[in-house]
C-alpha positions as CSV (number, residue, x, y, z in Angstrom):
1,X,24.4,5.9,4.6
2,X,21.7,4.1,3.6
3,X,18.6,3.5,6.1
4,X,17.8,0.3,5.3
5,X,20.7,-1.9,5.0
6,X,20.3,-5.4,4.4
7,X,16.7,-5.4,5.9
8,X,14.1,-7.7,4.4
9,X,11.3,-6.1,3.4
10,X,7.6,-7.0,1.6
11,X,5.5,-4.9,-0.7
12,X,2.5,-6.0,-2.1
13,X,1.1,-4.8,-4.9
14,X,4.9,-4.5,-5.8
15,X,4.2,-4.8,-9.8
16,X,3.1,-1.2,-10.8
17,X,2.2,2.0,-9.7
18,X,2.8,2.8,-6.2
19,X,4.4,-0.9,-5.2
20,X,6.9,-0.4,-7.5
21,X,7.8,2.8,-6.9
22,X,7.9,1.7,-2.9
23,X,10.0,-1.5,-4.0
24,X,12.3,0.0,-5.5
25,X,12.8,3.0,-3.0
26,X,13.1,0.6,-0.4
27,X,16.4,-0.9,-2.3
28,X,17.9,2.2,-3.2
29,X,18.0,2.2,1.0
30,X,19.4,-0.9,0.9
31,X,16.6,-3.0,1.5
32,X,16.3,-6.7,-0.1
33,X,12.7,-7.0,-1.2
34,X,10.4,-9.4,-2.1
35,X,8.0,-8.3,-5.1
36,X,4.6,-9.8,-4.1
37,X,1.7,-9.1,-6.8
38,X,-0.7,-11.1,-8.4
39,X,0.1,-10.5,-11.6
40,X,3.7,-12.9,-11.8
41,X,5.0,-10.8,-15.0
42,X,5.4,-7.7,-13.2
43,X,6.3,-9.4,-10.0
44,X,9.0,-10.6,-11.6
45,X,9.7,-7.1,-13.5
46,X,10.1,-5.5,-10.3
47,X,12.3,-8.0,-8.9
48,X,14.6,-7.6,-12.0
49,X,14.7,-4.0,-11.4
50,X,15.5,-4.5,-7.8
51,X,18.4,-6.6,-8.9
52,X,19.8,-3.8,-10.8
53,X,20.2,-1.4,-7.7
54,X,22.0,-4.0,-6.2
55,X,20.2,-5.7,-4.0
56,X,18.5,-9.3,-3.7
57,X,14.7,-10.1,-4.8
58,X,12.3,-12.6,-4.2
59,X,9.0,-12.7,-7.4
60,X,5.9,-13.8,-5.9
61,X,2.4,-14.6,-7.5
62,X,-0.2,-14.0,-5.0
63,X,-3.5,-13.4,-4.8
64,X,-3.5,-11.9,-1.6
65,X,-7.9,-12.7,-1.4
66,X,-7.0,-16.2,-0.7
67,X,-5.4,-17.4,3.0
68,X,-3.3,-20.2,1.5
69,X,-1.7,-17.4,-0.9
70,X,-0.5,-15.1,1.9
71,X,0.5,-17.8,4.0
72,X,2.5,-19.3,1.1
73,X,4.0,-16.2,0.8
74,X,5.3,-15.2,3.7
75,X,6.5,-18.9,4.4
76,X,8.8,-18.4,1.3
77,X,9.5,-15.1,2.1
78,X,10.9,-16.3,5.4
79,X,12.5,-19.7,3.9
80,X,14.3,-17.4,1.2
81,X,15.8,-14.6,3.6
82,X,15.6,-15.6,6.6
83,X,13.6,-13.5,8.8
84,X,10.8,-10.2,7.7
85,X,11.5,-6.7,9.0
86,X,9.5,-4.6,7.1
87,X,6.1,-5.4,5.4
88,X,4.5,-2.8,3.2
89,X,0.9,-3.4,3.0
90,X,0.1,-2.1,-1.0
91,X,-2.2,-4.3,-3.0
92,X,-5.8,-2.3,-3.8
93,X,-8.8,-2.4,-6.1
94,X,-11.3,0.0,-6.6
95,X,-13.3,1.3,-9.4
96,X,-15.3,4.5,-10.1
97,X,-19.3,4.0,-8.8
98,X,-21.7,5.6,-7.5
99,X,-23.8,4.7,-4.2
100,X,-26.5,3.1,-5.9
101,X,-24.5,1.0,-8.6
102,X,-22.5,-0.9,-5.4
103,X,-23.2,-4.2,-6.1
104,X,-23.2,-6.8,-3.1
105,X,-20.1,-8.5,-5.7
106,X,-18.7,-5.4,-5.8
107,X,-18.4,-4.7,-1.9
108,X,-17.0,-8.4,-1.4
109,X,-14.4,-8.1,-4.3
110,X,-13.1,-4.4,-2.7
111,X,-13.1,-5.9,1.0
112,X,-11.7,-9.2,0.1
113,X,-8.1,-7.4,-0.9
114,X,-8.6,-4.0,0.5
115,X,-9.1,-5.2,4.3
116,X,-9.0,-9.0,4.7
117,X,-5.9,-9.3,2.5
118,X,-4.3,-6.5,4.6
119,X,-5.2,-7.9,7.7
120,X,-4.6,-11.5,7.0
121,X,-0.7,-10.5,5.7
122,X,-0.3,-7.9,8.3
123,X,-1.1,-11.0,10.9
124,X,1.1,-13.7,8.8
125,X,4.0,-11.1,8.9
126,X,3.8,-10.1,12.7
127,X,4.3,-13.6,14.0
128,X,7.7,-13.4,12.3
129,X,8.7,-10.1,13.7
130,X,7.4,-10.7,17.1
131,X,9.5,-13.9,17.1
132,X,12.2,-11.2,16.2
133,X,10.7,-8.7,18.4
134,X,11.5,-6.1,15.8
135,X,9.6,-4.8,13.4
136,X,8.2,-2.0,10.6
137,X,4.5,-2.3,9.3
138,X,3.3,0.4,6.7
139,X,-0.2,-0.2,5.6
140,X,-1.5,2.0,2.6
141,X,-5.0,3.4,3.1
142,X,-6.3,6.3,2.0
143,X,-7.8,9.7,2.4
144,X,-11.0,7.9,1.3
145,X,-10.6,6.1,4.9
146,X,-11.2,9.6,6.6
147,X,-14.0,10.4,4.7
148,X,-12.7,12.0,1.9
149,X,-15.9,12.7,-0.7
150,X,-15.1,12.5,-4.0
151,X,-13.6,9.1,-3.3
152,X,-13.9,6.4,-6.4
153,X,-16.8,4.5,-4.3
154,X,-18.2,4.0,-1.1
155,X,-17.4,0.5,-0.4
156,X,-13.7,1.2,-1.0
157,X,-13.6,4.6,1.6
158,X,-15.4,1.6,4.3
159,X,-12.4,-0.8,3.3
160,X,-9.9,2.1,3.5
161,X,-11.8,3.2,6.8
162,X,-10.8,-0.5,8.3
163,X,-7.2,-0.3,7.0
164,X,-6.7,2.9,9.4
165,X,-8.5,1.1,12.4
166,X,-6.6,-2.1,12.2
167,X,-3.7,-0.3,11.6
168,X,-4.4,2.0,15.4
169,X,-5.1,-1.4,17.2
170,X,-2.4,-3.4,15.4
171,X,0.1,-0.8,16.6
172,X,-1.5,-1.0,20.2
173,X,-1.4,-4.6,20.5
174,X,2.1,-5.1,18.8
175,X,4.3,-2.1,20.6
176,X,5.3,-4.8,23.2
177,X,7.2,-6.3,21.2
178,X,8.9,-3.4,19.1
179,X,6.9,-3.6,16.0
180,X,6.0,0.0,14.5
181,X,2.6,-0.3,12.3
182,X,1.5,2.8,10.2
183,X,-0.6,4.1,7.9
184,X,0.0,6.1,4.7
185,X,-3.2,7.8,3.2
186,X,-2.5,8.7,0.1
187,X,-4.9,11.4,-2.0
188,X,-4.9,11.7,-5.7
189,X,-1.9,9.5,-6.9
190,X,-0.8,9.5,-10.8
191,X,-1.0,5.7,-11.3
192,X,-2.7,3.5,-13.7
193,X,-5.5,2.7,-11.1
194,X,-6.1,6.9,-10.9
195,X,-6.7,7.2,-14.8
196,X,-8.5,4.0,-15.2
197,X,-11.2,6.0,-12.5
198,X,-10.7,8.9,-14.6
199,X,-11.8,7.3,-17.6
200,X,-14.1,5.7,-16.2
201,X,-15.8,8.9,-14.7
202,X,-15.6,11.3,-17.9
203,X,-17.6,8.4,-19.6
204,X,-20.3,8.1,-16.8
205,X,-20.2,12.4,-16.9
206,X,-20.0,13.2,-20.4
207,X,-17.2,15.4,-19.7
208,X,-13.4,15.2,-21.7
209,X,-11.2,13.5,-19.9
210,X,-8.4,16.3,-19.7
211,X,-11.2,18.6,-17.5
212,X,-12.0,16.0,-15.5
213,X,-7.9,15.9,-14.8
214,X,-8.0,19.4,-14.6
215,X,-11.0,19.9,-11.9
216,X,-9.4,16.9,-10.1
217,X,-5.9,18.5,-9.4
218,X,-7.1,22.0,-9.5
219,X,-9.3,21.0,-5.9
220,X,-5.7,19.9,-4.4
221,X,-4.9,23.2,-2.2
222,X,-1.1,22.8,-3.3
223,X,-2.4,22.4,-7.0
224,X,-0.5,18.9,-7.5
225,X,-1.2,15.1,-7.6
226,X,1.4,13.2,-5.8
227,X,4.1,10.9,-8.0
228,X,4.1,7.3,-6.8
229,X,7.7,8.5,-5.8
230,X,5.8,11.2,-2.9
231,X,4.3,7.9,-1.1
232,X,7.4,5.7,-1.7
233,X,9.3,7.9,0.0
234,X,7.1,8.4,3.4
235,X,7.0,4.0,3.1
236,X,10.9,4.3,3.9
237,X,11.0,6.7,6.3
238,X,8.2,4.7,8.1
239,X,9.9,1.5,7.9
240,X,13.3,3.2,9.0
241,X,14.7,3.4,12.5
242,X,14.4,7.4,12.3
243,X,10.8,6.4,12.6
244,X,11.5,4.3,15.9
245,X,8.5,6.4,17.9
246,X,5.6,7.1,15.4
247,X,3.5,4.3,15.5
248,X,-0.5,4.1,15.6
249,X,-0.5,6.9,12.9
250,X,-1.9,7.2,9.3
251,X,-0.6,10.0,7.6
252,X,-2.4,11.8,4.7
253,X,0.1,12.6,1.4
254,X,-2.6,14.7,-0.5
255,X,-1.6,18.1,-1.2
256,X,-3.7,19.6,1.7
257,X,-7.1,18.1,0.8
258,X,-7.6,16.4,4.0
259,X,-6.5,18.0,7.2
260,X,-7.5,15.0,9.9
Protein backbone atom coordinates (compact mmCIF):
# COMPACT_ATOMS: atom_id res chain seq x y z
CA UNK A 1 0.00 0.00 0.00
CA UNK A 2 1.32 3.05 -0.81
CA UNK A 3 1.83 5.77 2.10
CA UNK A 4 1.01 8.59 0.36
CA UNK A 5 -2.07 8.28 -1.60
CA UNK A 6 -3.38 11.03 -3.38
CA UNK A 7 -1.64 13.60 -0.96
CA UNK A 8 -0.52 16.91 -2.45
CA UNK A 9 2.84 17.50 -1.83
CA UNK A 10 5.61 20.46 -2.58
CA UNK A 11 9.29 20.12 -3.19
CA UNK A 12 11.49 22.81 -3.89
CA UNK A 13 14.41 22.58 -5.47
CA UNK A 14 12.45 19.73 -7.25
CA UNK A 15 14.67 20.10 -10.66
CA UNK A 16 17.86 18.02 -9.81
CA UNK A 17 19.83 16.40 -7.32
CA UNK A 18 18.11 15.71 -4.14
CA UNK A 19 14.47 17.47 -5.19
CA UNK A 20 14.11 15.23 -7.75
CA UNK A 21 15.05 12.30 -6.23
CA UNK A 22 12.49 13.46 -3.22
CA UNK A 23 9.76 14.24 -6.05
CA UNK A 24 9.78 11.48 -7.55
CA UNK A 25 9.88 9.25 -4.27
CA UNK A 26 7.11 11.05 -3.07
CA UNK A 27 4.96 9.76 -6.30
CA UNK A 28 6.08 6.30 -6.27
CA UNK A 29 4.00 6.71 -2.70
CA UNK A 30 1.37 8.02 -4.44
CA UNK A 31 1.77 11.47 -3.84
CA UNK A 32 0.76 14.26 -6.57
CA UNK A 33 3.61 16.79 -6.61
CA UNK A 34 4.17 20.03 -7.61
CA UNK A 35 7.83 20.52 -9.10
CA UNK A 36 8.93 24.00 -7.74
CA UNK A 37 12.57 25.16 -8.97
CA UNK A 38 13.87 28.12 -10.41
CA UNK A 39 15.18 26.83 -13.24
CA UNK A 40 11.49 26.19 -15.43
CA UNK A 41 13.31 23.41 -17.73
CA UNK A 42 13.88 21.09 -15.12
CA UNK A 43 10.82 22.01 -13.25
CA UNK A 44 9.05 20.86 -15.92
CA UNK A 45 11.45 17.70 -16.40
CA UNK A 46 10.56 16.55 -13.18
CA UNK A 47 6.97 17.10 -13.53
CA UNK A 48 7.13 14.87 -16.82
CA UNK A 49 8.79 12.20 -14.93
CA UNK A 50 6.21 12.46 -12.20
CA UNK A 51 3.64 11.95 -14.85
CA UNK A 52 5.17 8.77 -15.85
CA UNK A 53 4.78 7.00 -12.32
CA UNK A 54 1.30 7.83 -12.55
CA UNK A 55 0.55 10.48 -10.80
CA UNK A 56 -0.46 14.30 -11.38
CA UNK A 57 2.21 17.33 -11.50
CA UNK A 58 2.15 20.90 -11.26
CA UNK A 59 5.90 22.84 -13.12
CA UNK A 60 6.62 25.88 -11.26
CA UNK A 61 9.34 28.70 -11.89
CA UNK A 62 10.21 30.18 -8.72
CA UNK A 63 12.73 31.98 -7.32
CA UNK A 64 12.00 31.26 -4.00
CA UNK A 65 14.41 34.75 -2.77
CA UNK A 66 11.55 36.77 -3.82
CA UNK A 67 8.01 36.97 -1.50
CA UNK A 68 5.75 37.49 -4.55
CA UNK A 69 7.37 34.09 -6.07
CA UNK A 70 6.45 31.89 -3.12
CA UNK A 71 3.29 33.42 -2.55
CA UNK A 72 2.50 32.84 -6.28
CA UNK A 73 3.35 29.53 -5.80
CA UNK A 74 1.71 28.24 -3.29
CA UNK A 75 -1.59 30.26 -4.49
CA UNK A 76 -1.35 28.03 -7.70
CA UNK A 77 -0.40 25.20 -5.87
CA UNK A 78 -3.63 25.45 -3.91
CA UNK A 79 -5.77 26.72 -7.05
CA UNK A 80 -4.45 23.57 -9.02
CA UNK A 81 -5.06 20.77 -6.30
CA UNK A 82 -6.91 21.89 -3.99
CA UNK A 83 -5.47 21.90 -0.71
CA UNK A 84 -1.20 21.30 0.50
CA UNK A 85 -0.40 18.32 2.79
CA UNK A 86 3.10 17.99 2.53
CA UNK A 87 5.70 20.70 1.79
CA UNK A 88 9.39 19.62 1.34
CA UNK A 89 11.50 22.46 2.05
CA UNK A 90 14.71 21.64 -0.68
CA UNK A 91 16.07 24.63 -2.61
CA UNK A 92 19.93 25.50 -1.42
CA UNK A 93 23.06 27.39 -2.56
CA UNK A 94 26.27 27.26 -1.33
CA UNK A 95 29.73 27.39 -2.72
CA UNK A 96 33.24 26.30 -1.46
CA UNK A 97 35.02 29.44 0.73
CA UNK A 98 36.93 29.99 3.19
CA UNK A 99 36.27 32.38 6.31
CA UNK A 100 38.00 35.17 5.02
CA UNK A 101 36.78 35.14 1.24
CA UNK A 102 32.80 35.50 2.75
CA UNK A 103 31.74 38.38 1.05
CA UNK A 104 28.87 40.56 2.56
CA UNK A 105 27.11 39.51 -1.26
CA UNK A 106 27.95 36.27 -0.56
CA UNK A 107 26.24 35.93 3.03
CA UNK A 108 23.03 37.68 1.60
CA UNK A 109 22.82 35.48 -1.60
CA UNK A 110 23.20 32.05 0.83
CA UNK A 111 20.58 33.52 3.56
CA UNK A 112 18.22 34.87 0.98
CA UNK A 113 17.28 31.11 -0.26
CA UNK A 114 18.82 29.07 2.46
CA UNK A 115 16.67 30.64 5.48
CA UNK A 116 14.27 33.35 4.28
CA UNK A 117 13.07 31.32 1.29
CA UNK A 118 12.50 28.39 3.75
CA UNK A 119 10.88 30.31 6.19
CA UNK A 120 8.80 32.51 4.05
CA UNK A 121 7.31 29.04 2.10
CA UNK A 122 7.28 27.14 5.29
CA UNK A 123 4.85 30.16 6.60
CA UNK A 124 2.81 30.47 3.02
CA UNK A 125 2.23 26.61 3.21
CA UNK A 126 1.18 26.38 7.01
CA UNK A 127 -1.74 28.74 6.63
CA UNK A 128 -3.13 26.09 4.20
CA UNK A 129 -2.63 23.20 6.37
CA UNK A 130 -3.78 24.86 9.50
CA UNK A 131 -6.91 25.76 7.62
CA UNK A 132 -6.80 21.89 7.14
CA UNK A 133 -5.50 21.28 10.42
CA UNK A 134 -3.35 18.61 8.96
CA UNK A 135 -0.19 18.66 7.90
CA UNK A 136 3.66 17.28 7.02
CA UNK A 137 6.59 19.87 6.86
CA UNK A 138 10.19 18.42 5.94
CA UNK A 139 12.75 21.09 5.84
CA UNK A 140 16.37 20.04 4.46
CA UNK A 141 19.23 21.44 6.56
CA UNK A 142 22.32 20.09 7.09
CA UNK A 143 24.99 18.59 9.20
CA UNK A 144 26.66 22.01 8.53
CA UNK A 145 23.67 23.43 10.83
CA UNK A 146 25.19 21.37 13.80
CA UNK A 147 28.46 22.43 13.34
CA UNK A 148 29.87 20.16 11.16
CA UNK A 149 33.69 21.55 10.13
CA UNK A 150 34.59 20.84 6.90
CA UNK A 151 31.34 22.44 5.77
CA UNK A 152 31.53 24.32 2.11
CA UNK A 153 31.48 27.85 4.06
CA UNK A 154 30.56 29.47 7.08
CA UNK A 155 27.70 31.49 6.11
CA UNK A 156 25.85 28.50 4.67
CA UNK A 157 26.49 26.17 8.30
CA UNK A 158 24.68 29.82 10.03
CA UNK A 159 21.79 29.51 7.31
CA UNK A 160 21.70 25.73 7.86
CA UNK A 161 21.90 26.51 11.68
CA UNK A 162 18.52 28.64 11.26
CA UNK A 163 16.81 26.03 9.20
CA UNK A 164 17.06 23.59 12.32
CA UNK A 165 15.86 26.38 14.75
CA UNK A 166 12.89 27.44 12.75
CA UNK A 167 12.24 24.12 12.15
CA UNK A 168 12.13 23.30 16.47
CA UNK A 169 9.89 26.42 16.93
CA UNK A 170 7.75 25.84 13.83
CA UNK A 171 6.91 22.41 15.09
CA UNK A 172 6.16 23.96 18.66
CA UNK A 173 3.94 26.61 17.48
CA UNK A 174 2.17 24.38 14.72
CA UNK A 175 1.44 20.94 16.81
CA UNK A 176 -1.99 22.43 17.77
CA UNK A 177 -3.12 22.18 14.82
CA UNK A 178 -1.66 18.64 13.65
CA UNK A 179 1.09 19.85 11.51
CA UNK A 180 4.37 17.67 11.80
CA UNK A 181 7.61 19.97 10.78
CA UNK A 182 11.10 18.25 10.50
CA UNK A 183 14.37 18.45 9.63
CA UNK A 184 16.61 16.24 7.50
CA UNK A 185 20.43 16.99 7.80
CA UNK A 186 21.95 15.55 5.24
CA UNK A 187 26.09 14.94 5.13
CA UNK A 188 28.05 14.37 2.03
CA UNK A 189 25.35 13.92 -0.80
CA UNK A 190 26.51 12.78 -4.48
CA UNK A 191 24.77 15.67 -6.29
CA UNK A 192 25.81 18.19 -8.80
CA UNK A 193 26.09 20.91 -5.99
CA UNK A 194 28.70 18.29 -4.02
CA UNK A 195 31.14 18.07 -7.06
CA UNK A 196 30.75 21.57 -8.10
CA UNK A 197 32.42 22.24 -4.21
CA UNK A 198 34.74 19.50 -5.05
CA UNK A 199 35.99 21.10 -7.90
CA UNK A 200 36.02 24.01 -6.60
CA UNK A 201 38.17 22.88 -3.56
CA UNK A 202 40.92 20.75 -5.53
CA UNK A 203 41.48 24.07 -7.50
CA UNK A 204 41.80 26.40 -4.36
CA UNK A 205 44.20 23.15 -2.80
CA UNK A 206 46.22 22.06 -5.64
CA UNK A 207 45.16 18.64 -4.95
CA UNK A 208 43.40 16.02 -7.97
CA UNK A 209 40.14 15.94 -7.71
CA UNK A 210 39.69 12.02 -7.33
CA UNK A 211 41.80 12.46 -3.64
CA UNK A 212 39.91 15.07 -2.68
CA UNK A 213 36.81 12.53 -3.35
CA UNK A 214 38.71 9.99 -1.77
CA UNK A 215 39.70 11.85 1.65
CA UNK A 216 36.08 13.14 1.61
CA UNK A 217 34.25 9.74 1.72
CA UNK A 218 37.07 7.94 3.41
CA UNK A 219 36.28 10.53 6.88
CA UNK A 220 32.55 9.07 6.66
CA UNK A 221 32.75 6.25 9.54
CA UNK A 222 30.47 3.89 7.30
CA UNK A 223 32.93 4.75 4.40
CA UNK A 224 29.93 6.06 1.98
CA UNK A 225 28.38 9.26 0.62
CA UNK A 226 24.66 9.10 0.66
CA UNK A 227 22.60 8.78 -3.00
CA UNK A 228 20.04 11.50 -3.28
CA UNK A 229 17.74 8.25 -3.02
CA UNK A 230 19.16 7.89 1.06
CA UNK A 231 17.48 11.53 1.83
CA UNK A 232 14.43 11.02 -0.46
CA UNK A 233 13.50 8.22 1.28
CA UNK A 234 13.74 9.68 5.11
CA UNK A 235 11.43 12.93 3.12
CA UNK A 236 8.60 10.24 2.79
CA UNK A 237 8.65 8.56 5.80
CA UNK A 238 8.61 12.11 7.42
CA UNK A 239 5.80 13.24 5.46
CA UNK A 240 3.88 9.89 6.02
CA UNK A 241 1.34 9.11 8.81
CA UNK A 242 3.87 6.35 10.23
CA UNK A 243 5.62 9.56 11.21
CA UNK A 244 2.38 10.96 13.05
CA UNK A 245 4.62 11.63 16.54
CA UNK A 246 8.19 12.72 15.49
CA UNK A 247 8.05 16.25 15.11
CA UNK A 248 10.52 19.11 16.36
CA UNK A 249 13.49 16.78 15.08
CA UNK A 250 16.25 17.10 12.50
CA UNK A 251 17.81 14.05 11.70
CA UNK A 252 21.41 13.67 10.45
CA UNK A 253 21.73 11.09 7.11
CA UNK A 254 25.62 11.15 7.01
CA UNK A 255 27.20 7.97 7.53
CA UNK A 256 28.08 8.52 11.26
CA UNK A 257 29.98 11.86 10.85
CA UNK A 258 27.75 13.73 13.11
CA UNK A 259 26.40 12.09 16.19
CA UNK A 260 24.13 15.24 17.68
Amino acid sequence: MMRLAEKIALVTGAGRGMGRAIALRLAQEGAHIVTADIDATTAQDAAAAVEALGRQSLPVQVDLGQMEGITALVARAVDTFGRLDILVNNAGVTKALDMFEVTPEDWDWMHRVNAKGVFFCMQAVARQMVQQQYGKIVNIASIAGKGYRYTSNIAYAASKGAVVVMTQVAAFQLAAHQINVNAICPGMTQTEMLHSIHRDRSAQRGMALDELERRGVASIPLQRANTPEDIAALAAYLASDEARNITGQAINIDGGLVVH
